[in-house]
C-alpha positions as CSV (number, residue, x, y, z in Angstrom):
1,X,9.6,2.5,-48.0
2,X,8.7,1.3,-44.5
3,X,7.3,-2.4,-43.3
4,X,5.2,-3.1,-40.3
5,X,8.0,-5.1,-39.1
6,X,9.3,-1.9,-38.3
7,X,6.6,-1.0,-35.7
8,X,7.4,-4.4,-33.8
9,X,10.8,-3.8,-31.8
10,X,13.0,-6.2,-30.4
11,X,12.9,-5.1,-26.6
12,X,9.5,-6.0,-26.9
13,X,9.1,-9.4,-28.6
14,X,6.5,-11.0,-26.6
15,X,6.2,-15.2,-26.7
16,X,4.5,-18.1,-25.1
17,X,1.1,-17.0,-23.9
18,X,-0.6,-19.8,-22.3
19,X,-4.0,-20.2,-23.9
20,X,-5.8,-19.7,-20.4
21,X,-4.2,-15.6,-20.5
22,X,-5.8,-15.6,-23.7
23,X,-8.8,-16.6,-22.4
24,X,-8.7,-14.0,-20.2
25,X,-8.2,-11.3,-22.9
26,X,-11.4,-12.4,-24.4
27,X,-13.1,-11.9,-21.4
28,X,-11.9,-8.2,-21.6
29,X,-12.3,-7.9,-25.3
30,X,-16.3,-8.6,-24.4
31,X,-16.0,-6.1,-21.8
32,X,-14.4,-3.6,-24.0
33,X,-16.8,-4.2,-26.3
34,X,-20.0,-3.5,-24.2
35,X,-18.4,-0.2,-23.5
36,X,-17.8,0.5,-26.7
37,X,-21.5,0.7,-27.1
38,X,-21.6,4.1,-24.6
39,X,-18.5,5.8,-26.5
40,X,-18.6,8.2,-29.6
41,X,-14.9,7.0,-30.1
42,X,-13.1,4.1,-31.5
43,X,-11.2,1.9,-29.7
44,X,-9.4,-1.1,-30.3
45,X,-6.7,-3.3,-29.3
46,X,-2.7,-4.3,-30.1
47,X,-2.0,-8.0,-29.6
48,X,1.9,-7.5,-29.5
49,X,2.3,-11.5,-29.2
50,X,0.6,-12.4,-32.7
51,X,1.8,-8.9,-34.4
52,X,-1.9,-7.7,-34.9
53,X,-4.8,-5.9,-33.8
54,X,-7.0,-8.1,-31.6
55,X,-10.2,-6.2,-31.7
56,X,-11.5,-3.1,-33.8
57,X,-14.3,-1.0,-32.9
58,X,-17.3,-0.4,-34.9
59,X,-17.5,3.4,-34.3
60,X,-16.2,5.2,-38.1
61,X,-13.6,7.6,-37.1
62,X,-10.6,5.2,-37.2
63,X,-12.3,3.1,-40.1
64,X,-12.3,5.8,-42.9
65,X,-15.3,4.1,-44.5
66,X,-14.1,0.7,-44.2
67,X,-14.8,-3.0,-42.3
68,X,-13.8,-3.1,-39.0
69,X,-12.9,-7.1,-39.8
70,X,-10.5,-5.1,-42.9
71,X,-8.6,-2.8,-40.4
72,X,-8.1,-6.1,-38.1
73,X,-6.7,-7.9,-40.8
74,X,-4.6,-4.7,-41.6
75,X,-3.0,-4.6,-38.8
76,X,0.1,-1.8,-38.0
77,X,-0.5,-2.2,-42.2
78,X,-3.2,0.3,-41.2
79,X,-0.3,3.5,-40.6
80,X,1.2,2.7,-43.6
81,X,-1.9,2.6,-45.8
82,X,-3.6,5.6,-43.8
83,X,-1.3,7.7,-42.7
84,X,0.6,10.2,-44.6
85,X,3.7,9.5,-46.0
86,X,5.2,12.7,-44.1
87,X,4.1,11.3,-40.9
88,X,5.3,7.9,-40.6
89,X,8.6,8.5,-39.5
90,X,7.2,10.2,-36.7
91,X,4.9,7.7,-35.4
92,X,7.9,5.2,-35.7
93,X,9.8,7.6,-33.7
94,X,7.2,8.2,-30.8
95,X,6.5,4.3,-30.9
96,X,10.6,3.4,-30.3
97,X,11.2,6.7,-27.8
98,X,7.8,5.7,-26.2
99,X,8.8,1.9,-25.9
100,X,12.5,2.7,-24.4
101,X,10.5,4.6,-22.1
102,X,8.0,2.3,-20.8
103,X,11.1,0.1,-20.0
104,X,12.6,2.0,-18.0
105,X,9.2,1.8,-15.5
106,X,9.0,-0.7,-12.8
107,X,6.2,-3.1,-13.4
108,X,3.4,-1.3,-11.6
109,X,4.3,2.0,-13.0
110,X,3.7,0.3,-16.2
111,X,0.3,-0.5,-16.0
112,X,-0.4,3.4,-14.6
113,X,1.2,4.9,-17.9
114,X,-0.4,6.3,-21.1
115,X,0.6,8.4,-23.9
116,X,-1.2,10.1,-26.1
117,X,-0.1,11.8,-29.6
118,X,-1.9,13.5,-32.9
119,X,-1.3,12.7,-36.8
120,X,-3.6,12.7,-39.3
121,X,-5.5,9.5,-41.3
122,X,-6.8,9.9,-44.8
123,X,-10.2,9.6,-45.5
124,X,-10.7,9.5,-49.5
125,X,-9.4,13.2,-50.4
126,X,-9.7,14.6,-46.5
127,X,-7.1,13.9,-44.0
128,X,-8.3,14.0,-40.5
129,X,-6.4,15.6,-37.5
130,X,-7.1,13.0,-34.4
131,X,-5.8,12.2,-31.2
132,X,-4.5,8.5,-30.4
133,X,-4.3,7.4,-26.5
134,X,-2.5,4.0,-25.6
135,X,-2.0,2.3,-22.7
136,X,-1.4,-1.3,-21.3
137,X,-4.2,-3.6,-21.4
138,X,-2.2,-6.7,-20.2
139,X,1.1,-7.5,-19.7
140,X,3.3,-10.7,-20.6
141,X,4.2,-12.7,-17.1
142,X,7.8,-11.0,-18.0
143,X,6.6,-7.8,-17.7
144,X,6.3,-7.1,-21.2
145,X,3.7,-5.1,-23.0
146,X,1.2,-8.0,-24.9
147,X,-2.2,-6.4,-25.2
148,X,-3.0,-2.2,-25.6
149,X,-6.1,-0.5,-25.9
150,X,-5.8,2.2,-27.9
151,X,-8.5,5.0,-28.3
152,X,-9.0,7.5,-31.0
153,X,-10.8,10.9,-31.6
154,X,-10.5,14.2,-33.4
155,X,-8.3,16.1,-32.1
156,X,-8.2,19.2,-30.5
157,X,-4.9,20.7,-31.4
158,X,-4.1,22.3,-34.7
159,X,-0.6,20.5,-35.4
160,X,1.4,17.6,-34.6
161,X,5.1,16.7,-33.3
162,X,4.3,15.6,-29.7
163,X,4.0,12.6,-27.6
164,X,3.0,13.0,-24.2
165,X,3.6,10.0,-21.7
166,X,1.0,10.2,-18.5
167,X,0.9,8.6,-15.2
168,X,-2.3,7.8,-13.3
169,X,-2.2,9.5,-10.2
170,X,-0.2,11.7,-10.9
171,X,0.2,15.3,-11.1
172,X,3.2,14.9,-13.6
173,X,4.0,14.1,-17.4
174,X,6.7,13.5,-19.9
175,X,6.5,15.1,-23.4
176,X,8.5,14.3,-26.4
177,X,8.8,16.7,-28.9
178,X,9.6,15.1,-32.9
179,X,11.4,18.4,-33.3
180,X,13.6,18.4,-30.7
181,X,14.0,15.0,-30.3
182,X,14.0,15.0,-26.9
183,X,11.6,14.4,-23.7
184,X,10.7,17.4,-21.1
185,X,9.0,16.8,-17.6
186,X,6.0,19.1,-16.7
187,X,3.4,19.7,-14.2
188,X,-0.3,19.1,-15.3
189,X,-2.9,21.7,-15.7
190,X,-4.6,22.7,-12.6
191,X,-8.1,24.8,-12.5
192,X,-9.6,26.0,-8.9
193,X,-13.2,25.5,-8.2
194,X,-14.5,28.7,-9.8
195,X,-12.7,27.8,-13.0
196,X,-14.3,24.4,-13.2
197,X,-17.7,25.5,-12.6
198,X,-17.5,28.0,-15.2
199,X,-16.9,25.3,-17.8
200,X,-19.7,23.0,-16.4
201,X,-22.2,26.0,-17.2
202,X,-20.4,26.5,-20.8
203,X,-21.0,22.9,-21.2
204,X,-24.9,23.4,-20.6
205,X,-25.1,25.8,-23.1
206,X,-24.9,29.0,-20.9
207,X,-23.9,32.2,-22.4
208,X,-20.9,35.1,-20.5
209,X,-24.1,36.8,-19.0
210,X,-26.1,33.5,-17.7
211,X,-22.7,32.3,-16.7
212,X,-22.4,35.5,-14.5
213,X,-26.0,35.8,-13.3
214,X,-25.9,31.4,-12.2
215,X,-22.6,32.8,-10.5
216,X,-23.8,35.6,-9.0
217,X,-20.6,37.5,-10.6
218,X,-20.6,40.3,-13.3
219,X,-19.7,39.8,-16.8
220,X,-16.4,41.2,-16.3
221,X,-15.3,38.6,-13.8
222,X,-16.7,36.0,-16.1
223,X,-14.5,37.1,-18.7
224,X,-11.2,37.4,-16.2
225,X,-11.8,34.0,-15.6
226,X,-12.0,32.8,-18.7
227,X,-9.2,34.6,-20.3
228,X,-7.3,32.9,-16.9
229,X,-8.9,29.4,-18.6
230,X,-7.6,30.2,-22.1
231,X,-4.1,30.8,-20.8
232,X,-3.7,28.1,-18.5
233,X,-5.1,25.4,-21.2
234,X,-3.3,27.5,-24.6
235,X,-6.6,27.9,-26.5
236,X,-8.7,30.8,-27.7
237,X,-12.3,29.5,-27.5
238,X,-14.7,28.4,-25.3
239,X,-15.3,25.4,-27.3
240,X,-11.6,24.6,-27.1
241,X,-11.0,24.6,-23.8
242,X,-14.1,22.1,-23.2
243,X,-12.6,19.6,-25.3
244,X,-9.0,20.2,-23.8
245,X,-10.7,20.1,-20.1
246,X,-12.3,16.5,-21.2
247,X,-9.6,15.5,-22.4
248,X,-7.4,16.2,-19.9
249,X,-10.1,14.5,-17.0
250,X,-9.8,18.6,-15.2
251,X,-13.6,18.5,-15.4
């Protein structure tokens, strides 16, 4: 049986914030808030200091039907009520391996990083495959991590087992793999002008032969570049490699 406490590790206990920082944070929280208007996902935000979530989104993915004042009040509660029993110890995992990690950055690299991961929430009988990006929102005046926003959406992958650390700016990223238990360094995904503009016209609804005829290139080059697309981001549909290329910020 696992607690919340769990979630909250020592390297990280986060104290004294003066009540003019969390002025500040509300500031942002109203911020966050107005953008959250604009976004299809759900967002919200890890207050490391008082152990709880600070702000939840109205948007329903993350919800599974309920409140958005409940899954505040919920807290890091929410994983242990929402996520599968089989899954738990790996989100435990990514969030120590992840948090030894972060330590080991300099203070600016810090505020640069993110990681994202997949597990699945239940929703009544359904359980729901999504994607979870985190990254620091504010940091204690130690350097410590006090406030994340954290932003979630279906995922596009069809399993789970990885943690992948990001740095803005950067052409590089760290993976961690639950199987393996260990991290691997890789070079990001790169796509050449012809590549990306190919996906801009799938993304307007363009067919192989309007692809080719707005390119001025026949069918058969359209497909060369796409199966070069499918290879380069592991997928095996059009619709696939859109949602990896937005996710991924290639287009």
């Amino acid at each position: 049986m696992h607690d919340t406490n769990e979630f909250y590790l020592d390297v990280n206990r986060v104290e004294n914030i003066s009540d003019e920082k969390f002025s500040f944070a509300d500031t942002l929280i109203k911020s966050l808030n107005s953008f959250n208007r604009l976004s299809n996902k759900s967002i919200y935000v890890i207050d490391l200091s008082n152990e709880n979530f600070l702000y939840v989104s109205e948007n329903p993915l993350f919800l599974c039907g309920r409140h958005p004042d409940e899954i505040k009040k919920m807290g890091y509660r929410y994983y242990l009520e929402m996520v599968p029993e089989d899954e738990r110890n790996m989100l435990l995992e990514f969030n120590r391996k992840g948090i030894h990690f972060f330590y080991r950055l300099d203070i600016e690299k810090r505020l640069k990083c993110s990681v994202s991961f997949d597990f699945h929430i239940c929703y009544g009988e359904n359980k729901i495959l999504v994607n979870q990006k985190m990254t620091p929102m504010l940091l204690a005046d130690n350097g410590k991590l006090w406030l994340v926003s954290c932003l979630v959406s279906l995922s596009h992958r069809q399993q789970i087992g990885t943690l992948e650390m990001h740095f803005e700016g950067s052409s590089e990223y760290w993976s961690y793999t639950h199987a393996k238990g260990k991290w691997f360094h890789f070079h990001a995904i790169e796509l050449n002008d012809r590549e990306k503009e190919i996906l801009r016209l799938y993304a307007q609804g363009y067919h192989d032969i309007r692809v080719g005829e707005k390119l001025f290139i026949s069918i058969y080059t359209v497909s060369y570049h796409k199966r070069n697309l499918f290879s380069k981001l592991g997928v095996n549909s059009i619709s696939t490699a859109l949602n990896v290329a937005y996710d991924k910020k290639l287009i």
